[in-house]
C-alpha positions as CSV (number, residue, x, y, z in Angstrom):
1,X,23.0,-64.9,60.4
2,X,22.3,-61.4,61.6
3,X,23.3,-60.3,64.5
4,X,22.5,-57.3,67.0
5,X,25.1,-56.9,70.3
6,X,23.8,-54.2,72.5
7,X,26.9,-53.0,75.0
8,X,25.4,-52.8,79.2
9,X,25.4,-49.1,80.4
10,X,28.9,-48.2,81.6
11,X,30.1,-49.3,84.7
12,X,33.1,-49.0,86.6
13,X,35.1,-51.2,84.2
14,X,33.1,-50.7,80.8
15,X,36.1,-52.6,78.4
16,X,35.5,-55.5,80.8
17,X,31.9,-55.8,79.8
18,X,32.2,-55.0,76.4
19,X,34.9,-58.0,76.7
20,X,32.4,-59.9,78.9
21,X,29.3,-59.6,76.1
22,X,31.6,-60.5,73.4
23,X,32.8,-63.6,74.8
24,X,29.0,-64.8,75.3
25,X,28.3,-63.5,71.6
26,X,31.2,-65.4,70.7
27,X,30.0,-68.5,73.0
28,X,26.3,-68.5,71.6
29,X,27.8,-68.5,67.9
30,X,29.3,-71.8,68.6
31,X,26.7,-73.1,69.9
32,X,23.9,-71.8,67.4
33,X,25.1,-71.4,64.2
34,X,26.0,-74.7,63.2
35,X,22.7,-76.0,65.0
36,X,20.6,-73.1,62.4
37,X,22.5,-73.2,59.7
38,X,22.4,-70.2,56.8
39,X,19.9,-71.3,54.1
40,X,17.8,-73.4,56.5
41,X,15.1,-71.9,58.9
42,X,16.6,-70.8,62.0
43,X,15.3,-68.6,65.1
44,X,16.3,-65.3,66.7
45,X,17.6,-65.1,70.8
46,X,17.2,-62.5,73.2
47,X,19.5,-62.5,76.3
48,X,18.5,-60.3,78.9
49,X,19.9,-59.6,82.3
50,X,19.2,-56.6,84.9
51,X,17.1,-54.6,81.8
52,X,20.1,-54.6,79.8
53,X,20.2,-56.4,76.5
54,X,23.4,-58.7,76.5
55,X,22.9,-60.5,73.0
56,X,20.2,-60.1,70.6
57,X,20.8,-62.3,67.3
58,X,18.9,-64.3,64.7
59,X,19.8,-67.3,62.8
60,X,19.5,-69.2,59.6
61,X,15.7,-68.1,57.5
62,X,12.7,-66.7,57.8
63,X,11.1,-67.6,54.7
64,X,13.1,-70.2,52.2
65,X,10.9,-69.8,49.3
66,X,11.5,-65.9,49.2
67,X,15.3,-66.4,50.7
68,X,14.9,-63.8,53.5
69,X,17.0,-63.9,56.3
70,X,15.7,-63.7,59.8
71,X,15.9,-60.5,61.9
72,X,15.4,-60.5,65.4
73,X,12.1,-58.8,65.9
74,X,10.8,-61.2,63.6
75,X,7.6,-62.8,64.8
76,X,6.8,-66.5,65.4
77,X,4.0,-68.7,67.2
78,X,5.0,-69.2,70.5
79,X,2.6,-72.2,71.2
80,X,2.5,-73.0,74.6
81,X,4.1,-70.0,75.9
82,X,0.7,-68.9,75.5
83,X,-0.3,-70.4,78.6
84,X,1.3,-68.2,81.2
85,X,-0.7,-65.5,78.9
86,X,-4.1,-67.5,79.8
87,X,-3.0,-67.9,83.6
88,X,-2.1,-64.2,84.1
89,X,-5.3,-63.4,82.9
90,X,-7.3,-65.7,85.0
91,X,-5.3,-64.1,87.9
92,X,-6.1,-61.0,87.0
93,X,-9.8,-61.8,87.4
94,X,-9.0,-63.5,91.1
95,X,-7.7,-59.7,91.8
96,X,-10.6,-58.6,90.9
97,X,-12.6,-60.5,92.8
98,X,-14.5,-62.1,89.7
99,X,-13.2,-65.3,90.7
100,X,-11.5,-67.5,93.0
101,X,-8.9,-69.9,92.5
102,X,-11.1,-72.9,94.3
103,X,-14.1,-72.1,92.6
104,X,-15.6,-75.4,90.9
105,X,-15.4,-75.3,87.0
106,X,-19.0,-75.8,87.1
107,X,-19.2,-72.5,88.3
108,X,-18.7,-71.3,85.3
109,X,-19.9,-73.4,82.8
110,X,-22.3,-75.3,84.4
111,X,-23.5,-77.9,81.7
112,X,-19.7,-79.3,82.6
113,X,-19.7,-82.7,82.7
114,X,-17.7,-83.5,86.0
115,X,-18.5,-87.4,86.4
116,X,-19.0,-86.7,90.1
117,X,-15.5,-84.5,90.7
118,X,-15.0,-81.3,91.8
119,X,-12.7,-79.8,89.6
120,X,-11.3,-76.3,90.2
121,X,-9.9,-73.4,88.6
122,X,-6.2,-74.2,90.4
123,X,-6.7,-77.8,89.2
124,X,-6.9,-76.4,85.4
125,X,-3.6,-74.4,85.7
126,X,-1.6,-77.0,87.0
127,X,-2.5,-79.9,84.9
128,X,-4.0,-81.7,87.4
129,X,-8.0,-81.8,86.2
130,X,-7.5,-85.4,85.5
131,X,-9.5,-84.2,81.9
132,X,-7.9,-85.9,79.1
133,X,-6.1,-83.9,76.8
134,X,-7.9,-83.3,73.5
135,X,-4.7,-82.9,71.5
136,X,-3.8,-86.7,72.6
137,X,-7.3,-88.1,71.3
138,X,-6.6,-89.9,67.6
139,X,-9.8,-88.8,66.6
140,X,-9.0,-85.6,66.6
141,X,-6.2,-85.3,64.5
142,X,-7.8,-85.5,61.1
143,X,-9.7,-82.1,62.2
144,X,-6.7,-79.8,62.7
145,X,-7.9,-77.9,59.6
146,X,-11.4,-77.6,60.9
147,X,-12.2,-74.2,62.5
148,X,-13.7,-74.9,65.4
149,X,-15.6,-72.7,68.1
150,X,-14.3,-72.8,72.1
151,X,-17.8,-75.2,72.8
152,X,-16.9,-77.8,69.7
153,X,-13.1,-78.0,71.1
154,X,-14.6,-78.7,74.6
155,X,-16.8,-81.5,73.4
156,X,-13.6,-83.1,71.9
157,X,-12.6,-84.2,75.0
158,X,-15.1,-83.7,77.6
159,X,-17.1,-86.8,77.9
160,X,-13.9,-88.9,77.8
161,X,-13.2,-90.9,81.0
162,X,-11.2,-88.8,83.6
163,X,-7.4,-90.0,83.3
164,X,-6.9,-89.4,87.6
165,X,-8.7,-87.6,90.4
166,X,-8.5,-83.9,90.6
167,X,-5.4,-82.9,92.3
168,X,-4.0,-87.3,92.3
169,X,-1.6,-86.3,89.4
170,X,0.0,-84.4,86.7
171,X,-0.5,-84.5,83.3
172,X,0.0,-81.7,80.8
173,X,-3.4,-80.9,79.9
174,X,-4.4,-78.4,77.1
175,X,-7.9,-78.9,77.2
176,X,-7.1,-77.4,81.0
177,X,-6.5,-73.9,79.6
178,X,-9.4,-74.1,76.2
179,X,-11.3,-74.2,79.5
180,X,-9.6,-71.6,81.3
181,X,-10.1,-69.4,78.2
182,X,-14.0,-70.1,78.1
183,X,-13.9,-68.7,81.8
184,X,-12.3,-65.6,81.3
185,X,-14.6,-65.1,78.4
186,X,-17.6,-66.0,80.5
187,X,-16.3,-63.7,83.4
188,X,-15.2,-60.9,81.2
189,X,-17.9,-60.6,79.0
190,X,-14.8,-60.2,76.0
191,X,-13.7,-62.4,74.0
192,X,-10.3,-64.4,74.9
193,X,-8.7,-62.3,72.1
194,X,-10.3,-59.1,73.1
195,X,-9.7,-59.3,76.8
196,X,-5.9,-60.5,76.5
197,X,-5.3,-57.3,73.8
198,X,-7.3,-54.4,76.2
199,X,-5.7,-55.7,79.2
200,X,-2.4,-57.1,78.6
201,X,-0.8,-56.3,75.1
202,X,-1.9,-52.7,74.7
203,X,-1.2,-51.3,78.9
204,X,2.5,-53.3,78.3
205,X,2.8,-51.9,74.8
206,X,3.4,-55.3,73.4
207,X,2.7,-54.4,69.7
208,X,4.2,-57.3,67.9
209,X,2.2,-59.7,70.6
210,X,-1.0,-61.1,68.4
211,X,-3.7,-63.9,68.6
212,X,-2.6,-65.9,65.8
213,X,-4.6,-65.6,62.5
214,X,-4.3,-66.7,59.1
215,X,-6.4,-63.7,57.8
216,X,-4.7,-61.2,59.9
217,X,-2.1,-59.0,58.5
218,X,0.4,-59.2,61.1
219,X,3.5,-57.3,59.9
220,X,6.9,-59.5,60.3
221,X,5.1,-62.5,60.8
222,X,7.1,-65.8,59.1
223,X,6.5,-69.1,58.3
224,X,7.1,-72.1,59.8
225,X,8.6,-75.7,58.6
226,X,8.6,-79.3,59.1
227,X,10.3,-82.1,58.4
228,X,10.8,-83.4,54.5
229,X,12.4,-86.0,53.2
230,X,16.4,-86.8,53.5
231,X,16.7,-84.1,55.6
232,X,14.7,-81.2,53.8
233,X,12.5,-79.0,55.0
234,X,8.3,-78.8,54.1
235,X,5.9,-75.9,54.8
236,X,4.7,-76.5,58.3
237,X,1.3,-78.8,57.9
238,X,-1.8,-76.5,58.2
239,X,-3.4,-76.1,61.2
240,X,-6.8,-73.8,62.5
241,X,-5.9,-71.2,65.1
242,X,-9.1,-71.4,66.4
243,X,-8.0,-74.2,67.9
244,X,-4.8,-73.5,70.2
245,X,-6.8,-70.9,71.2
246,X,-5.9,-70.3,75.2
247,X,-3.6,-73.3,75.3
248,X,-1.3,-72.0,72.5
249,X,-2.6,-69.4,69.5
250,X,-0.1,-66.5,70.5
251,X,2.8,-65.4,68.1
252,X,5.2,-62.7,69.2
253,X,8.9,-61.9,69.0
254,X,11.9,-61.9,71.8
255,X,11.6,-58.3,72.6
256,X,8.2,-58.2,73.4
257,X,8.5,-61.6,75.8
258,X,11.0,-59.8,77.6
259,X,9.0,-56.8,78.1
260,X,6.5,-59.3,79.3
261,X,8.3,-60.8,81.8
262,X,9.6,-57.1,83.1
263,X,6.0,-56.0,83.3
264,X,5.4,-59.2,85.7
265,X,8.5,-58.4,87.8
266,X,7.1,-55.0,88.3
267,X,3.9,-55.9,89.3
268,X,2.4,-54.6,86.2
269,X,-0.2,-56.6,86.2
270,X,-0.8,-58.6,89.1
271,X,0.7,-58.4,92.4
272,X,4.0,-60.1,93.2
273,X,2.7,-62.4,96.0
274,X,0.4,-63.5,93.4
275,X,2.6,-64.5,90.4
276,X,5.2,-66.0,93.1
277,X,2.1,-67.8,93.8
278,X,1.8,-69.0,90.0
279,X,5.2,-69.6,90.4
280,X,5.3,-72.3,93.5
281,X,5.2,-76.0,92.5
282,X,1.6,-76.9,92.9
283,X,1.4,-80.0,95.3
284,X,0.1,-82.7,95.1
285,X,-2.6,-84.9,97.2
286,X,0.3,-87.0,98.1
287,X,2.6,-84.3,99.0
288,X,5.0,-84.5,96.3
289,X,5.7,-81.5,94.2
290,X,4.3,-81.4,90.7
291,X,6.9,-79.1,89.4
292,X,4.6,-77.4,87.8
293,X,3.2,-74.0,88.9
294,X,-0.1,-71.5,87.0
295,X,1.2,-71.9,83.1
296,X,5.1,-72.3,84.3
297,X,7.3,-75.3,84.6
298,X,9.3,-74.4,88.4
299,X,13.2,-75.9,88.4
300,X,16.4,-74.5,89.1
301,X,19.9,-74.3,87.6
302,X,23.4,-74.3,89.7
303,X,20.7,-73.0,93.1
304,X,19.4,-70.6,91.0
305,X,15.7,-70.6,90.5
306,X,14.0,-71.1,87.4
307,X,11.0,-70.0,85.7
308,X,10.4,-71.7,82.0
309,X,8.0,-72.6,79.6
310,X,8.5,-73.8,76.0
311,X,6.0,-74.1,73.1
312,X,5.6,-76.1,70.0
313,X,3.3,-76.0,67.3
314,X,2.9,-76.9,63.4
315,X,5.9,-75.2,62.4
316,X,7.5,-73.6,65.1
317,X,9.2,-74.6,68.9
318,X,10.2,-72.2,71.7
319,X,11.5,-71.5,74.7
320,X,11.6,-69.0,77.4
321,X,13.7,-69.0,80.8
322,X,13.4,-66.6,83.3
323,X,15.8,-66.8,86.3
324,X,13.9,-63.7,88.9
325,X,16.4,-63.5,91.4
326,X,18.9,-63.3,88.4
327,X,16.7,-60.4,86.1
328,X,18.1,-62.7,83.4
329,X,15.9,-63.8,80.6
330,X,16.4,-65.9,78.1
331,X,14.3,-66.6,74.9
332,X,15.1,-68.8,71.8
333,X,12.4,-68.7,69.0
334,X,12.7,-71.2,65.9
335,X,10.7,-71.9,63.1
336,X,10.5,-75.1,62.4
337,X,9.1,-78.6,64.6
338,X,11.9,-80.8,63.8
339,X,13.3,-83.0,67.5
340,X,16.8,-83.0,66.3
341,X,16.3,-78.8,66.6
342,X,14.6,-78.0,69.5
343,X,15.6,-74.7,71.0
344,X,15.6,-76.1,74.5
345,X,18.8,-77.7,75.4
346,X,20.1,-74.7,73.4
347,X,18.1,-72.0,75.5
348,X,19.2,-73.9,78.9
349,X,22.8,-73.7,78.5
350,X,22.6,-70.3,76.9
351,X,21.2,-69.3,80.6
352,X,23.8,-71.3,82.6
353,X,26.2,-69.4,80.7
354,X,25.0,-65.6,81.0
355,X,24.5,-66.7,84.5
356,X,28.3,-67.5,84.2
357,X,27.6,-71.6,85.1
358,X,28.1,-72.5,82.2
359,X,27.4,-76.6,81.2
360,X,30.4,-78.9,80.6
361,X,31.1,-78.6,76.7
362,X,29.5,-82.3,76.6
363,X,28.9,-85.1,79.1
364,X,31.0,-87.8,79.0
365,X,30.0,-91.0,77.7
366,X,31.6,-94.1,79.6
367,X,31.0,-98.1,78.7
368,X,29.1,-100.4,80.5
369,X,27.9,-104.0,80.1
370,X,24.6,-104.4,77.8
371,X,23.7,-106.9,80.8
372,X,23.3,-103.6,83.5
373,X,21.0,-102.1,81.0
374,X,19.1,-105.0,80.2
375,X,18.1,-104.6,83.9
376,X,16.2,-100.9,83.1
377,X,14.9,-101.8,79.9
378,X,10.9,-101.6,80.0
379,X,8.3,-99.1,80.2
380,X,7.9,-96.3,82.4
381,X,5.0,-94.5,83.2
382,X,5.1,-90.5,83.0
383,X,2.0,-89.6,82.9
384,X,-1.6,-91.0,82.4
385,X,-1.3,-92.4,78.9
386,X,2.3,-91.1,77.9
387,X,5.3,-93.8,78.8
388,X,9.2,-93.8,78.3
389,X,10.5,-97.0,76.8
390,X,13.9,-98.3,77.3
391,X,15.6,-100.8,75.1
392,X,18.3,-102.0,73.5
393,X,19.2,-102.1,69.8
394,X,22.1,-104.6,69.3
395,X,24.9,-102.8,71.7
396,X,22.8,-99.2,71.8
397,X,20.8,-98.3,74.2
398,X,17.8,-96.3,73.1
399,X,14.3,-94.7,74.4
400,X,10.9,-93.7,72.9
401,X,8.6,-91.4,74.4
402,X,4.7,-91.7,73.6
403,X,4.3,-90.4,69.3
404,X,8.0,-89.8,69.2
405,X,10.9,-90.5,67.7
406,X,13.5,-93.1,69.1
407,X,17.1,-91.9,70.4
408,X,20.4,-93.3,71.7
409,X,20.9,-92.5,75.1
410,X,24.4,-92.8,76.5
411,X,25.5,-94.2,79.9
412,X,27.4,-91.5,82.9
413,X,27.5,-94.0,85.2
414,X,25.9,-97.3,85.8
415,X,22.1,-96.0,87.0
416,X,22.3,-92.6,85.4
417,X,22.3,-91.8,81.4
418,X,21.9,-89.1,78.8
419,X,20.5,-87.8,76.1
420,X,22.5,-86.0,73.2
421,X,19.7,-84.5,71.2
422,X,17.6,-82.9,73.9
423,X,18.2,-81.8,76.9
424,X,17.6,-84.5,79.4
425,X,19.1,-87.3,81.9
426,X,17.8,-90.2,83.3
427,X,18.5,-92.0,86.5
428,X,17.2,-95.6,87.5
429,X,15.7,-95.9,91.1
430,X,15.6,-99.1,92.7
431,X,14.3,-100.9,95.9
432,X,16.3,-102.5,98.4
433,X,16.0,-105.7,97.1
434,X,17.8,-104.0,94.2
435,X,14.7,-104.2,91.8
436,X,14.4,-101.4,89.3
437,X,11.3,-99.8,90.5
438,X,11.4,-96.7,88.5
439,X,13.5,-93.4,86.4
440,X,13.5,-90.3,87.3
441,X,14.1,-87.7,84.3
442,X,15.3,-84.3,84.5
443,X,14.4,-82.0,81.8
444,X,15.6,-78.5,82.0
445,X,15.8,-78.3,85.3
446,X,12.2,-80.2,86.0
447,X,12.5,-83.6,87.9
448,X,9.8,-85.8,87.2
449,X,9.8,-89.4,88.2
450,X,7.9,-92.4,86.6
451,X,6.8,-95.9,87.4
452,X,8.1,-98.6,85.6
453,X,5.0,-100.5,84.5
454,X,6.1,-103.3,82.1
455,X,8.7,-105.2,80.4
């Protein structure tokens, strides 16, 4: 581990804060260092609070094969971070006047293939096109080594069957923002690259803030891992950055996020009324809140409001939490894709306590009858072709999300359970009859119910 504490400017009591920063260094040890252990990869924080760095650490190993340690400006793909990026840029262009939020996506690219929708700009930055997502199509997996132009990664997915009408539903869509980049690039006249470096990372000075290239020399850039065998770690599995592109092909490193998020506070880049905009819950034709603004999941911790996005990609998952009212931020960068270490649950009680709210140590498990959930086990529908199952393995209970791994979850009370390995609860919702009609699950600080759908 090394490790960087920078003391807040004095204030009337400056041992107290000293006192009060090493107590949170001391806090975030706990909690990190046996979750990134030394000699395994690991991931570098950045806690942030009114412009003044609280903690500013880094864990476990850049690079195993060379044995280097990683340091804090170290920098990693961010994945799906990215997308705040892509919708900050696209607003930028609304400023402008190049564009407007309800403009039609055939607009802009014209040969679009709409089956008979109007889909919008707004519609693409909130997930709610209805487009299928390309990265869920099975026939696209054996081309992640393929480099691939913006117009070959559209027609992955673009002739597919819509999933939902425009604005019916939400479903994370990253063929949503591989179309939102071929708009700014067809507004712009630059390339995605090109207008996101002259516009964004050069004004803000974000130097260590790239679009992610194997070629590229890009100086304290590390690797990423994946899961190996008995609990070993493999190189991260090869994968063309051409294709993330606007849905997830930036790397970067904590300091420059946070200068990122400063720069939005201040109005840097776009006016405030418009990136409060990006950051109201887009709703839906129903009414109900997607929870999901312009490239930001919206929730909120202890009544505080929060503004988060993570990212994951072929070797690396992230996560960045921004609480405005607060000026805290909050970023934990790993390298490697492994479930058991997401940097999430980590991240979100890392904020609760600089925010000084912090999470009980650990919920408490309590014992129910196998017969009470018998009743919830089934399928639940999340989303247009991604599910939660629930069921029971002798006297555990367990779940399984769509392509992922299966985990215990433990019971709080009789309609509302947990899990231990990420971040997330689930409570059972039934009708008055006392049917189980659906879940709800709440994942940092998102709530986002589901249907159940099947046995």
């Amino acid at each position: 581990m090394t490790l960087s504490v920078v003391p807040a400017a004095a204030i009337a009591d400056p041992a107290s804060t000293a006192a009060a920063q090493d107590s949170l260094s001391a806090q975030i040890d706990a909690l990190l260092s046996p979750a990134y252990k030394a000699g395994e990869p690991g991931g570098a924080l950045l806690v942030k609070k009114d412009g003044k760095v609280l903690v500013r650490k880094a864990y476990g190993m850049a690079d195993l094969e060379l044995s280097v340690a990683i340091d804090p400006d170290m920098v990693f793909r961010i994945g799906s971070m990215t997308k705040q990026f892509t919708s900050v840029a696209i607003l930028m262009l609304m400023e402008q006047g190049k564009l407007a939020l309800n403009d039609p996506l055939t607009k802009f690219l014209p040969d679009y293939p709409t089956q008979g929708r109007t889909i919008t700009i707004e519609h693409l930055l909130t997930h709610t096109s209805g487009i299928k997502s390309y990265t869920g199509l099975t026939e696209w997996v054996p081309l992640k080594r393929k480099d691939m132009t913006v117009t070959e990664i559209i027609a992955l997915s673009k002739d597919k069957p819509m999933e939902f009408e425009p604005g019916e539903r939400w479903s994370y869509c990253n063929s949503g923002y591989i179309l939102l980049g071929a708009i700014i690039e067809k507004v712009s006249g630059l390339t995605y690259e090109g207008f996101l470096q002259k516009n964004i990372f050069d004004p803000l000075g974000l130097h260590h803030t790239y679009y992610g290239s194997y070629l590229r020399i890009i100086p304290r850039r590390i690797p990423g891992y994946g899961p190996g065998p008995n609990g070993t770690f493999l190189n991260a599995e090869y994968l063309s950055m051409t294709q993330p592109y606007a849905a997830g092909s930036l790397v970067s490193n904590v300091d420059d996020l946070a200068l990122w998020n400063e720069a939005l506070m201040a109005g840097k880049l776009i006016k405030r009324e418009t990136l409060e905009k990006a950051w109201t819950p887009y709703k839906l034709k129903d009414g109900s809140s997607s929870g999901y603004g312009y490239g930001w999941t919206i929730g909120e911790y202890e009544g505080h409001r929060m503004i988060r996005h993570g990212g994951g990609i072929n070797g690396f998952t992230t996560d960045g939490i921004l609480f405005p009212e607060d000026k805290l931020f909050v970023t934990l960068l790993t390298n490697s894709a492994i479930d058991s270490r997401d940097p999430s649950p980590h991240a979100y009680r890392i904020a609760g306590m600089a925010l000084g709210k912090p999470m009980p140590a650990e919920r408490k498990a309590i014992v129910i009858d196998p017969k009470v959930f018998d009743l919830y086990a089934g399928e639940y529908e999340l989303a247009p072709g991604f599910t939660i199952k629930f069921f029971r393995e002798g006297t555990k209970f367990m779940t399984q999300a769509t392509g992922q791994s299966a985990f215990e979850v433990f019971a709080e009370s009789e309609t509302k359970f947990f899990l231990k390995v990420v971040d997330g609860q689930v409570e059972f919702v039934k009708d008055a009859a006392g049917k189980v009609t659906g879940m709800v699950l709440t994942q940092g600080g998102r709530k986002m119910p589901a249907k159940k759908i099947g046995k």
